[in-house]
N, CA and C atoms as a LAMMPS dump frame, in Angstrom:
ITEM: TIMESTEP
0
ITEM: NUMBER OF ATOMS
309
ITEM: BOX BOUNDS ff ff ff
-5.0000000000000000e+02 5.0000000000000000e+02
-5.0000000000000000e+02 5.0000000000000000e+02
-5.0000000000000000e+02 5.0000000000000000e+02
ITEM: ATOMS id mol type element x y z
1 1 1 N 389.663 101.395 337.679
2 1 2 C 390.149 101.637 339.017
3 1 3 C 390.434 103.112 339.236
4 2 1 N 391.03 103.759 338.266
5 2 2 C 391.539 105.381 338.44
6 2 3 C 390.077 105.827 338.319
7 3 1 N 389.042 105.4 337.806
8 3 2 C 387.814 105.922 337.313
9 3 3 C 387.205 106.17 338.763
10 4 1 N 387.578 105.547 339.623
11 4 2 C 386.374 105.519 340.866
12 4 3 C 387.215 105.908 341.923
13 5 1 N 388.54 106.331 342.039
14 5 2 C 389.671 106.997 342.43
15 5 3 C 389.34 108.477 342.692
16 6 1 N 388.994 108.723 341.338
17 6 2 C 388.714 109.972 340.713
18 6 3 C 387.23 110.753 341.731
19 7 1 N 386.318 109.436 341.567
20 7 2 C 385.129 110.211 342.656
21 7 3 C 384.762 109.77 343.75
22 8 1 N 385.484 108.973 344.236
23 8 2 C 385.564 108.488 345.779
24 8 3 C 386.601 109.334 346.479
25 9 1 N 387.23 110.011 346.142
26 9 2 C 388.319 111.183 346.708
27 9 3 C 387.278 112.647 347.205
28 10 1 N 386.991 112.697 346.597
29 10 2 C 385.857 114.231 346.013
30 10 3 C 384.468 114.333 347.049
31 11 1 N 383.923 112.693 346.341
32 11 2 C 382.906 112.261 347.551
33 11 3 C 383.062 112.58 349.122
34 12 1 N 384.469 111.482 349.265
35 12 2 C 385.107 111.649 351.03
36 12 3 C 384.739 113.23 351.618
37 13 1 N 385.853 114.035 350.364
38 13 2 C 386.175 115.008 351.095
39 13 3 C 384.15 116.152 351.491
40 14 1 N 383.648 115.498 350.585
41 14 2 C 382.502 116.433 350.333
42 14 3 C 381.375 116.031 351.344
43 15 1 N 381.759 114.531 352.458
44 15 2 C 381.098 114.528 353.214
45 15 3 C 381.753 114.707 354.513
46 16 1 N 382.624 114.592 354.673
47 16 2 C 383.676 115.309 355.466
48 16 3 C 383.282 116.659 356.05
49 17 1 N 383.501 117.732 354.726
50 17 2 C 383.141 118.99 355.42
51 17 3 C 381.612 119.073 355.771
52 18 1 N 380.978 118.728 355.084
53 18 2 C 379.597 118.677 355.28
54 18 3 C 379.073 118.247 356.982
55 19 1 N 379.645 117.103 357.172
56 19 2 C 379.824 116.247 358.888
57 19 3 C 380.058 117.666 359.646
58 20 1 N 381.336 118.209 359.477
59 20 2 C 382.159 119.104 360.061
60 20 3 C 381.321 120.969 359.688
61 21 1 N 380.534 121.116 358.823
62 21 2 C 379.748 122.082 358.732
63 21 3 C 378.378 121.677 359.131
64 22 1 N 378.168 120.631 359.984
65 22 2 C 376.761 120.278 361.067
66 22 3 C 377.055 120.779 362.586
67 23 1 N 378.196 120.639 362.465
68 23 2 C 378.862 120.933 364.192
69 23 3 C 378.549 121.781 364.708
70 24 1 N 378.148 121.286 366.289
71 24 2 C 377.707 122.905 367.019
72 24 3 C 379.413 123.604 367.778
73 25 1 N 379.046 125.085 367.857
74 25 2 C 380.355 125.269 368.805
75 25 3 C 379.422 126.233 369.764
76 26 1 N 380.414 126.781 370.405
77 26 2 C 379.591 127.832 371.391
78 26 3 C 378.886 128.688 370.918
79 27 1 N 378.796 129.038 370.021
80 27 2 C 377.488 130.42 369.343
81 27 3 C 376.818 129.786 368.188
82 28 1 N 376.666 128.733 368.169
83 28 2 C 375.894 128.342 366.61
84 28 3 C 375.449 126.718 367.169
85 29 1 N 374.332 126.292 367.227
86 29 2 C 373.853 125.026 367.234
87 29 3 C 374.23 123.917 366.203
88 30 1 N 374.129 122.887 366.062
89 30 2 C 374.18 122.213 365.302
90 30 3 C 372.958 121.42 364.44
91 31 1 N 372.797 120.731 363.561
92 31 2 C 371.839 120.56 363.106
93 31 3 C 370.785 119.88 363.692
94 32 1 N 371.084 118.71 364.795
95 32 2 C 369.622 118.325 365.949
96 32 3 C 369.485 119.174 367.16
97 33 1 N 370.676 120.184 366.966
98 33 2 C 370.44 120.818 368.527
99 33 3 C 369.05 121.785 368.314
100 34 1 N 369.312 122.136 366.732
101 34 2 C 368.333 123.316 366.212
102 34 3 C 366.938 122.647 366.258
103 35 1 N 366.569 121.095 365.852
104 35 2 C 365.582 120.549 365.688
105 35 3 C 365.08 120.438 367.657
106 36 1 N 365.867 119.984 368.196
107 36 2 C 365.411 120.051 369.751
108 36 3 C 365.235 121.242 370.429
109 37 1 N 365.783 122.434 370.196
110 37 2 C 365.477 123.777 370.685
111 37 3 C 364.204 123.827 369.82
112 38 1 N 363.807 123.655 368.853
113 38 2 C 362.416 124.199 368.191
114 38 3 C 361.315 123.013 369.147
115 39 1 N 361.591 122.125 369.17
116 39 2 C 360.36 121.087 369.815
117 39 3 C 360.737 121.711 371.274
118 40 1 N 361.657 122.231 371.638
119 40 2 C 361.227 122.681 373.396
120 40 3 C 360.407 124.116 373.364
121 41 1 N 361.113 124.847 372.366
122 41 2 C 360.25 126.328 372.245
123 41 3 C 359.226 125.999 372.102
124 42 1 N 358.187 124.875 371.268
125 42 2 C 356.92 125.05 371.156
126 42 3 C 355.907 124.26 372.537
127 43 1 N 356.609 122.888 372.89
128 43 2 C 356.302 122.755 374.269
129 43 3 C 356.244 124.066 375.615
130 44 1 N 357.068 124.888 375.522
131 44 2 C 357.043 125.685 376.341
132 44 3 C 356.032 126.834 375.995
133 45 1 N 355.804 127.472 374.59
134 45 2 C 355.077 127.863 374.089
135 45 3 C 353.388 127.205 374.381
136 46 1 N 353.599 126.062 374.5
137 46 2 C 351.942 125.475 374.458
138 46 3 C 351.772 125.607 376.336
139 47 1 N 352.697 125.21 376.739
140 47 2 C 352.586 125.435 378.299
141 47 3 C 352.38 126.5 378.757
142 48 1 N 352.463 127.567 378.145
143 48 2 C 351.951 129.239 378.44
144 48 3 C 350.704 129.259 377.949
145 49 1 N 350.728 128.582 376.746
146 49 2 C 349.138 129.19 376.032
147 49 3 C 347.926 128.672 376.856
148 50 1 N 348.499 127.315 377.696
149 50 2 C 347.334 126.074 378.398
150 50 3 C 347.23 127.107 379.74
151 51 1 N 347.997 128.16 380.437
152 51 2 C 347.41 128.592 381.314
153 51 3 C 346.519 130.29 381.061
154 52 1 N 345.75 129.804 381.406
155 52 2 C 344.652 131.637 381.52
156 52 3 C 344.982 132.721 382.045
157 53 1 N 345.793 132.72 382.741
158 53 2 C 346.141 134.011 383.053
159 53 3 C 347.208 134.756 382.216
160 54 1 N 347.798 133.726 381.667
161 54 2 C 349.245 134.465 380.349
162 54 3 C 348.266 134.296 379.403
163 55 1 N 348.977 135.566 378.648
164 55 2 C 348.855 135.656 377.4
165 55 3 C 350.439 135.538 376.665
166 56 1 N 349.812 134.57 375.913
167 56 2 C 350.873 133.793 374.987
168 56 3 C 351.434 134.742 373.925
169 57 1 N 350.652 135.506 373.529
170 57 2 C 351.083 136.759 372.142
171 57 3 C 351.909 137.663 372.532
172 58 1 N 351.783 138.001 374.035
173 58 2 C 352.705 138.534 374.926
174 58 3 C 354.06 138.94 375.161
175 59 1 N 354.261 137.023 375.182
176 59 2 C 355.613 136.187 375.551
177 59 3 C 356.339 135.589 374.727
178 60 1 N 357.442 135.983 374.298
179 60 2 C 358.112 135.35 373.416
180 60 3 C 359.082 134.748 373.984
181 61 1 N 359.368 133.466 373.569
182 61 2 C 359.922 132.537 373.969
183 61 3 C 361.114 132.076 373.095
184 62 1 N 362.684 131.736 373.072
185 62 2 C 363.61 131.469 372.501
186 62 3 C 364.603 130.403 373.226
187 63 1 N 364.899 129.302 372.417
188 63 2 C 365.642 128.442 372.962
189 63 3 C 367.002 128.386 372.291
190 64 1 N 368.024 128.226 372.874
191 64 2 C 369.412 128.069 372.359
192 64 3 C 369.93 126.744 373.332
193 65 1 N 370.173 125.636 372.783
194 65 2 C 371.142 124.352 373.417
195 65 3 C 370.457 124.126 374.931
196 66 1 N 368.752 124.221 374.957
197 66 2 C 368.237 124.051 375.577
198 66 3 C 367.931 124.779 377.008
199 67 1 N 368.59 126.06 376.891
200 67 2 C 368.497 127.489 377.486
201 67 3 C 367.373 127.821 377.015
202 68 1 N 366.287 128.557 377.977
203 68 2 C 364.75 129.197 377.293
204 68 3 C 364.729 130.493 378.158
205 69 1 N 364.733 131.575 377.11
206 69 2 C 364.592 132.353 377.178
207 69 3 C 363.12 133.331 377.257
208 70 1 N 362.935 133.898 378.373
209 70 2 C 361.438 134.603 377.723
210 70 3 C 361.326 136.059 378.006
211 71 1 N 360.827 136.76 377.297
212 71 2 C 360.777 137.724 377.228
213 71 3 C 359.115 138.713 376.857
214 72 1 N 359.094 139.723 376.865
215 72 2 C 358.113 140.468 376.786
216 72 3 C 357.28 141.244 378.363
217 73 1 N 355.915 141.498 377.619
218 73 2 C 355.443 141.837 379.232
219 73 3 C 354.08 141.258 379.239
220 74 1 N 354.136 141.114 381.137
221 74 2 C 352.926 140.569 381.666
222 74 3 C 352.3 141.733 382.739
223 75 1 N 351.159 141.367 382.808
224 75 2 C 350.432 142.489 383.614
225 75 3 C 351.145 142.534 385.227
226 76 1 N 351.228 141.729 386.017
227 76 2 C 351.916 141.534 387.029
228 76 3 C 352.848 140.796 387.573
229 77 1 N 353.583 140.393 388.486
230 77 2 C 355.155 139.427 388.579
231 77 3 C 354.316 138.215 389.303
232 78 1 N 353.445 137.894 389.637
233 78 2 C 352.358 136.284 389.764
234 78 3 C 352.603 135.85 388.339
235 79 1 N 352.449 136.459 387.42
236 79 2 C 352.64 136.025 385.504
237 79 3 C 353.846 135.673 385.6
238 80 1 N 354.902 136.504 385.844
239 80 2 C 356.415 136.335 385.676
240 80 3 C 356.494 134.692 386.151
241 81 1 N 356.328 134.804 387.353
242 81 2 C 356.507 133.283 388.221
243 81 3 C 356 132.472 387.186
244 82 1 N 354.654 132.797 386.951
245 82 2 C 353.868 131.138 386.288
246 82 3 C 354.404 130.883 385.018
247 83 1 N 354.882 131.577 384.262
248 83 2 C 355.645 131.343 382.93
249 83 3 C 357.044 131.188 382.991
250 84 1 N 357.488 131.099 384.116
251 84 2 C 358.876 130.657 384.429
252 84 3 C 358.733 129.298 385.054
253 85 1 N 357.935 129.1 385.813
254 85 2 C 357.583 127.749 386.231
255 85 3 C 357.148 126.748 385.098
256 86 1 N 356.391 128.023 384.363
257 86 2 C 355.99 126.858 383.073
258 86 3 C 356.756 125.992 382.104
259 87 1 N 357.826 127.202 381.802
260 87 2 C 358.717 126.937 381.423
261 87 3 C 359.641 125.732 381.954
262 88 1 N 360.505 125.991 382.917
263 88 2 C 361.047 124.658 383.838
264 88 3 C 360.329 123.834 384.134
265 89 1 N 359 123.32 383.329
266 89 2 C 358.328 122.404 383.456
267 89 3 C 358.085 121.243 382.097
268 90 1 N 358.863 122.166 381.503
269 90 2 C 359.385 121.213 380.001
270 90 3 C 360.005 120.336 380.098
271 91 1 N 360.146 119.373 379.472
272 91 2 C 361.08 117.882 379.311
273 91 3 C 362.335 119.131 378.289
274 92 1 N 363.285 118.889 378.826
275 92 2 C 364.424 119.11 377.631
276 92 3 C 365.575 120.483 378.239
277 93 1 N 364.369 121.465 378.717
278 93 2 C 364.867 122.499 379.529
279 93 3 C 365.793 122.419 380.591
280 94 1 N 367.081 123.436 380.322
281 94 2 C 368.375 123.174 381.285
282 94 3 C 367.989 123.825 382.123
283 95 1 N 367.899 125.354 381.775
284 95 2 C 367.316 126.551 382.436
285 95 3 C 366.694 127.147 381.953
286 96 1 N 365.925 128.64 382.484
287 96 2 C 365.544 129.585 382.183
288 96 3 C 366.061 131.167 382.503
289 97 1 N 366.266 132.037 381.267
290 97 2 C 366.946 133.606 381.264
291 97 3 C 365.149 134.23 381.099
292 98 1 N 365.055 134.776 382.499
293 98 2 C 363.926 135.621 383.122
294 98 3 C 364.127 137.088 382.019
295 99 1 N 363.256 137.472 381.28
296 99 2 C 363.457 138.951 381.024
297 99 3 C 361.985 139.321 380.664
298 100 1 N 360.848 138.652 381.243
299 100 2 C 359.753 139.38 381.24
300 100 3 C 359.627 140.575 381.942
301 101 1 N 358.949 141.726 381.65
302 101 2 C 359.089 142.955 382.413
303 101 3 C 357.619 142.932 382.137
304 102 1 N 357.167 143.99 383.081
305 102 2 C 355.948 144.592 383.595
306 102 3 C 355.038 145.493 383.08
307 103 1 N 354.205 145.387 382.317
308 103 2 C 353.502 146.662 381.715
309 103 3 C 353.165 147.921 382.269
């Protein structure tokens, strides 16, 4: 009985913090938030690459708690629009932070 006392105490506590070191707070995701920001970055990513007028190598794209961020430059602000539209055209996407600029 003291035998399993001994590592069922240890265990608890060791999944405990573990639970509690998955947690998201305001500046750090948590462990599915990170797996769902990567499957929206690459949806949004493929939704730039599927139109011809962006160039995808361009545009870099970053998601945080389902915020998408894009950045880089496009030849003209018709690009800006369509990769912002593209973007808010994702399943998962809250919003979008505009910081493409202009070559």
């Amino acid at each position: 009985m003291k035998t399993r006392n001994i590592f069922s105490i240890p265990l608890a506590i060791a999944v405990l913090i573990t639970a509690v070191g998955c947690a998201s707070t305001t500046t750090k995701e948590g462990t599915g938030e990170y797996v769902d920001d990567s499957v929206i970055t690459t949806k949004v990513m493929a939704a730039i690459f599927n139109d011809p007028n962006l160039k995808s190598t361009e545009i870099n794209v970053e998601t945080f708690k389902g915020v998408v961020q894009l950045s880089g430059f496009v030849k003209d602000s018709a690009n800006i629009n369509k990769a912002v539209v593209a973007a808010k055209g994702v399943n998962g996407v809250t919003s979008v932070k505009n910081d493409l600029r202009l070559k």
